[in-house]
Structures are given as C-alpha cells and as structure tokens.
Phi, psi and omega in degrees: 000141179269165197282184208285314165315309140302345172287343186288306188295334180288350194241345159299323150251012173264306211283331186282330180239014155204156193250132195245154182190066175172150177283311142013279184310282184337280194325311196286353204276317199255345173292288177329325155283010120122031172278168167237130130217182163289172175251006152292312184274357173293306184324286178324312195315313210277319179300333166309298213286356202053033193285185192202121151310132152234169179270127153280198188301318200270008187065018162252135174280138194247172139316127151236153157282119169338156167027059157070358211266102180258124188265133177281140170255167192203098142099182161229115176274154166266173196284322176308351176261332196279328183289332162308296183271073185310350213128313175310140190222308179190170175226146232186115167241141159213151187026228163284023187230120161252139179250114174271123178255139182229167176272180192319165164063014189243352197265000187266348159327293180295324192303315189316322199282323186302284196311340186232050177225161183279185174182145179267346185261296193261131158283315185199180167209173174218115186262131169230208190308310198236355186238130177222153197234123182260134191256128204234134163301172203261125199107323149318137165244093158024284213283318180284356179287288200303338180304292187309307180315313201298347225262321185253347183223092152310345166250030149285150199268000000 
C-alpha cells in the first residue's frame, strides 16, 4: 500500500486538475492511481487537506484546495507522473543554509510537505513563491540533506 503522504499529494492533484465533485469520483479517481482506501479515511483526508466545495465555471459544485495551493497538470499526466514532476528545479548549500528554486507556485507546497515530515537534517524553511530557503542543523552534510529531501521530491538530483 502506498504512504499517507502520497496519497495526499495525489488527491492533491487529481482535485487540482479535474473537477471531482464527490468523495465516490475521488475514490475511483485515487483507485486508478493505484491507491485502495476506505471513504472514511478519504473522508478524514479531505478534512487534513482543508478541502472545500465550490461552484465551478459550469456551476457544478467541485473539491478546491484551500488558498489557491494547486499542482498544474501538463499535458495529460496521472497523478502518479505529476508527482515525479513536482516543480523542482535545483538545490543549492551555503553553510547551514540550503535554497531550493522551484517553478512558480510550487515552493510553498513542497516547504509545507519538508516541515511536516520528521528530520534530523532541517530545522526548518521559509517559502516564497519559487524559492524555499532550509535552515540545515549545525553538522549536516549536503549529501544527508539531500537524502532526506529525496523521500519528497523524488526527482531530485
């Protein structure tokens, strides 16, 4: 079974790149990408994520993310191709400090995801549109930074 954490980001980007507009639609939506749950922990999922109804352009009420925070699709990807491509653009240390550029609309997504896994490497970050800045503990080494980081951005280099 895949972790919780991708399954988030997958509902994260199904709800970002079609309007779903039942947990039903969802379920079958995240079975194709090859999750199995229940519509209790779907359920649960949507209340993590802040998810919400809105009216779309055609007026059938859909799933939204909370504050805009969206995965763009290109093209047309499964959610499991989109999560390869996340965003990521490069990674960059100076001292305790590393900065990841990312393309627009993607580093406040990824910090969120950095900030809430544990780690032994990062204290912290700060996100702005394209850019997140990692505050790295005193003694970390780039290659153990990058370790952790690979576990959320899988196509990093």
């Amino acid at each position: 079974m895949k972790k919780k954490a991708n399954r988030l980001d997958a509902i994260k980007m199904i709800i970002s790149s079609k309007e779903v507009g039942s947990q039903e639609e969802l379920l079958q939506e995240l079975g194709q990408e090859g999750f199995e749950l229940t519509q209790a922990t779907l359920s649960r999922d949507l209340k993590q994520l802040k998810v919400a109804k809105a009216a779309s352009m055609n007026g059938k009420y859909v799933y939204v993310l909370p504050n805009d925070i969206m995965y763009k699709r290109v093209g047309d990807q499964s959610a499991s191709e989109m999560l390869m491509n996340n965003g990521f653009i490069s990674l960059q240390f100076s001292g305790n400090i590393a900065v990841i550029k990312t393309r627009p609309g993607y580093a406040s997504s990824m910090a969120y995801d950095i900030d809430n896994r544990e780690s032994d490497t990062i204290l912290g970050t700060i996100a702005g549109d394209d850019t997140i800045m990692l505050v790295l503990r005193e003694g970390v080494t780039p290659t153990a930074v990058r370790s952790f980081l690979f576990l959320i951005i899988p196509n990093i280099n």
